[in-house]
ROLUM-950988 format. One record per residue (C-alpha): residue in one letter; residue number from 1; z, y, x. Coordinates in steps of 0.05 Angstrom, whole numbers, padded with zeros to 5 digits. Layout:
N
@residu A; num NUM; z Z; y Y; x X;
...
// end
This chain:
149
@residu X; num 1; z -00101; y -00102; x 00524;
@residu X; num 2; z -00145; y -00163; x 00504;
@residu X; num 3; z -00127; y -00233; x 00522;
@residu X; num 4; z -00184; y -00286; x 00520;
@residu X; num 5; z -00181; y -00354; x 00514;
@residu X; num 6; z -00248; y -00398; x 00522;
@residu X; num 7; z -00254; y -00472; x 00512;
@residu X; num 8; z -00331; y -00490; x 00532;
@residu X; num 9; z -00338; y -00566; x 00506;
@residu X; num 10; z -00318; y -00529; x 00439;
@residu X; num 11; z -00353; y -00467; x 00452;
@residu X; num 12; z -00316; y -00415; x 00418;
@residu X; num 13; z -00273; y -00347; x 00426;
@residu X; num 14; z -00206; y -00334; x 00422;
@residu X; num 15; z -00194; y -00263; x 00423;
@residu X; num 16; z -00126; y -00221; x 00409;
@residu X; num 17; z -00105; y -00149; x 00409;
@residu X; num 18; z -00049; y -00107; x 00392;
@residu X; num 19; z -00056; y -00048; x 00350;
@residu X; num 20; z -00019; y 00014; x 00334;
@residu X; num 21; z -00022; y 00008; x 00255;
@residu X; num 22; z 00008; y -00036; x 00196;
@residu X; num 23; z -00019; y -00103; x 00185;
@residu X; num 24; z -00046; y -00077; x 00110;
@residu X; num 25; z -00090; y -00019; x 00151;
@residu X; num 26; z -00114; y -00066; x 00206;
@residu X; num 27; z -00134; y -00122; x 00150;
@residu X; num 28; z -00156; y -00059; x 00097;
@residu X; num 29; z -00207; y -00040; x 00153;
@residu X; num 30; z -00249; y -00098; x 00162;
@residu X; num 31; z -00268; y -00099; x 00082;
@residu X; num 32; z -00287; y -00028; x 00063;
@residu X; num 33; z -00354; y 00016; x 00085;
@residu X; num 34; z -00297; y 00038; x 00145;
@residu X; num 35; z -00323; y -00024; x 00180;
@residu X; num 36; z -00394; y 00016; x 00204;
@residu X; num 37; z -00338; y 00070; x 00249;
@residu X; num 38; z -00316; y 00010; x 00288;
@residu X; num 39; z -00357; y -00059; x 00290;
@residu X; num 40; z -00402; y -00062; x 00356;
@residu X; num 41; z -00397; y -00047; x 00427;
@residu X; num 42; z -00401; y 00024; x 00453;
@residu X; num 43; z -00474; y 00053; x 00449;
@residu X; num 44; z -00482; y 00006; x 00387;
@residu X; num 45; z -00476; y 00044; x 00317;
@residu X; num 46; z -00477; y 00004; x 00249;
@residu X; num 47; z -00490; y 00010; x 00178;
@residu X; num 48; z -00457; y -00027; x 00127;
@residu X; num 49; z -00512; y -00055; x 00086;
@residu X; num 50; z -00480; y -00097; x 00036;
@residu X; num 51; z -00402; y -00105; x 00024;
@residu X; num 52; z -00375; y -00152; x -00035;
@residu X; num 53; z -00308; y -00167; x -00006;
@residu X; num 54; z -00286; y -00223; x -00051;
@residu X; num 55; z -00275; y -00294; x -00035;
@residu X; num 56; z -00363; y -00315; x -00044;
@residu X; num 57; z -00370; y -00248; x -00035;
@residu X; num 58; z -00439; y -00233; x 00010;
@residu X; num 59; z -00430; y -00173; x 00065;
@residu X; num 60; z -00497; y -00144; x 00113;
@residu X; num 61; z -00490; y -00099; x 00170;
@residu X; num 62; z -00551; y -00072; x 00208;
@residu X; num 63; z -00528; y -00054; x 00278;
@residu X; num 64; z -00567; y 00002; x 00320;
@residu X; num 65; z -00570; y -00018; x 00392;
@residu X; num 66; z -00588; y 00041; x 00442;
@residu X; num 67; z -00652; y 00006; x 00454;
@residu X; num 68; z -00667; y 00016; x 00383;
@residu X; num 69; z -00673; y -00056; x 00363;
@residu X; num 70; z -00636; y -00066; x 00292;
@residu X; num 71; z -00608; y -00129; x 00289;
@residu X; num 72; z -00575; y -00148; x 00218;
@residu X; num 73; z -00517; y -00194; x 00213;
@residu X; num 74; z -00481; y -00226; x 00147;
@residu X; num 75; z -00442; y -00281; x 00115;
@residu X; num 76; z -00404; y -00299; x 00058;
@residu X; num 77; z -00320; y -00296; x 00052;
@residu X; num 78; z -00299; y -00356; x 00045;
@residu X; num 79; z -00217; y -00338; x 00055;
@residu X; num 80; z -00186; y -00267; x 00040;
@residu X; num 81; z -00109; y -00269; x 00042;
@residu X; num 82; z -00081; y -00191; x 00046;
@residu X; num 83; z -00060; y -00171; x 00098;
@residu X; num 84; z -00048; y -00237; x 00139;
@residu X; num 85; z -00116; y -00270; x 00137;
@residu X; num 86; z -00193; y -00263; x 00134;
@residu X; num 87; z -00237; y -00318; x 00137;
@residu X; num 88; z -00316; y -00313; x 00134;
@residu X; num 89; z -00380; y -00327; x 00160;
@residu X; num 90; z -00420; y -00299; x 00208;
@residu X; num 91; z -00505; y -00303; x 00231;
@residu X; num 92; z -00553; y -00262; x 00254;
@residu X; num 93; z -00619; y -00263; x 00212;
@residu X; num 94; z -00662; y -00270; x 00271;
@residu X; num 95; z -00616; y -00336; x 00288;
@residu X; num 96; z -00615; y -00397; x 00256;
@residu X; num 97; z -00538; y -00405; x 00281;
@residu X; num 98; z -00482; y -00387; x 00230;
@residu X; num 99; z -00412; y -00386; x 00256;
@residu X; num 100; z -00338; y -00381; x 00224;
@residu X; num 101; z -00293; y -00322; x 00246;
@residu X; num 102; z -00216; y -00323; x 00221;
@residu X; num 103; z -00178; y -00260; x 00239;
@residu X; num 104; z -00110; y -00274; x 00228;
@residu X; num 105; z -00059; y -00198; x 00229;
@residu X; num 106; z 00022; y -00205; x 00247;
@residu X; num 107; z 00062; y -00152; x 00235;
@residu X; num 108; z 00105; y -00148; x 00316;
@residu X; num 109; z 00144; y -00086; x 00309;
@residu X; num 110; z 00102; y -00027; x 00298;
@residu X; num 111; z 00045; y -00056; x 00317;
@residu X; num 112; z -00003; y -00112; x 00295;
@residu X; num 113; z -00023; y -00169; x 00335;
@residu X; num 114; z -00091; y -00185; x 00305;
@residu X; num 115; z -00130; y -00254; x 00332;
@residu X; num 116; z -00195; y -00265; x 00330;
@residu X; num 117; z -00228; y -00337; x 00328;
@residu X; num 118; z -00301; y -00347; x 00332;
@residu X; num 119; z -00332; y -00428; x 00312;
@residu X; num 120; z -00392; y -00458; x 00332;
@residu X; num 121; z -00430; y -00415; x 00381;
@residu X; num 122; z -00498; y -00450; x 00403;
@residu X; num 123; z -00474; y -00445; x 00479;
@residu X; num 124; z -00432; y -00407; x 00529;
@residu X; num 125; z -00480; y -00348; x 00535;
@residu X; num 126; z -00485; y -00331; x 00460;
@residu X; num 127; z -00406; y -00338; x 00463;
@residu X; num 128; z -00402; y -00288; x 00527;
@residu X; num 129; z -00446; y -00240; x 00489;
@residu X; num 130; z -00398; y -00235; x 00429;
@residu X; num 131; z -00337; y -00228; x 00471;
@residu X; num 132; z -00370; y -00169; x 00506;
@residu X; num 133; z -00391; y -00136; x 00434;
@residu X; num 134; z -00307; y -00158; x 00393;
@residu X; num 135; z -00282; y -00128; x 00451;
@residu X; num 136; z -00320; y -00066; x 00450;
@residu X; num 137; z -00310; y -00064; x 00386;
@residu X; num 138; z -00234; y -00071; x 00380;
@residu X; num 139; z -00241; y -00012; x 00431;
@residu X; num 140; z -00260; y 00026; x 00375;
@residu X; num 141; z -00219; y 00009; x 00317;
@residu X; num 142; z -00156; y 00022; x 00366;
@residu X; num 143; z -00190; y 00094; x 00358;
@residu X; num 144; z -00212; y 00086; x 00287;
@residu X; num 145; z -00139; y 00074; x 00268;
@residu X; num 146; z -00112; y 00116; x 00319;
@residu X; num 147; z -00139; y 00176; x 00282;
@residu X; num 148; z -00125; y 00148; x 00208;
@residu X; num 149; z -00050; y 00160; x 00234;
// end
């Protein structure tokens, strides 16, 4: 289940979901070329383009939408703290808007509760939209590690 928390004079996203895996495999899965299985809502298929997943490190993903549009997203890692924290950030090249996401991953039993904070959206709308695609695509890294076990 995802809980969502929303503050609109701030405009940002809150977003946090428990997963069946280890901190180290929920953290592990956002750096590697694994991230193309799982990032984007259903229908939506992506490419990693670029991945240098070290603190100034650059990363590009091209995202297929069924539509056919490819929109490209990327930012730098500012923060990378195994297996407890990721900090980076995040634009769209057809935007002029870049945002900060910090994933923080804590180990509750077996599982790992992993939050999700997205900075500096332009407006409500553009933060709706990327609640609809994280929570699509937490959908499907609870699969993508689901089948890793």
């Amino acid at each position: 289940m995802t809980s969502v928390q929303t503050d609109t004079s701030a405009v940002e996203l809150v977003l946090t979901r428990m997963l069946d895996a280890s901190p180290e495999d929920v953290f592990d899965a956002w750096l590697g070329r694994q991230i193309g299985e799982w990032i984007g809502p259903r229908g939506v298929s992506a490419k990693p383009m670029m991945l240098e997943p070290n603190v100034g490190g650059r990363y590009r993903i091209e995202m297929t939408t069924p539509d056919g549009r490819t929109p490209i997203v990327g930012g730098f890692y500012r923060e990378i703290v195994r297996p407890k924290r990721l900090v980076f950030t995040w634009a769209w090249e057809h935007e002029s808007q870049e945002m900060l996401i910090t994933v923080t991953f804590r180990r509750l039993g077996k599982q790992t509760e992993m939050t999700l904070r997205q900075e500096n959206f332009e407006n409500a709308e553009r933060r709706d939209s990327h609640q609809h695609g994280w929570t699509g695509s937490f959908d499907k890294l609870a699969e993508y590690l689901a089948r890793r076990a």
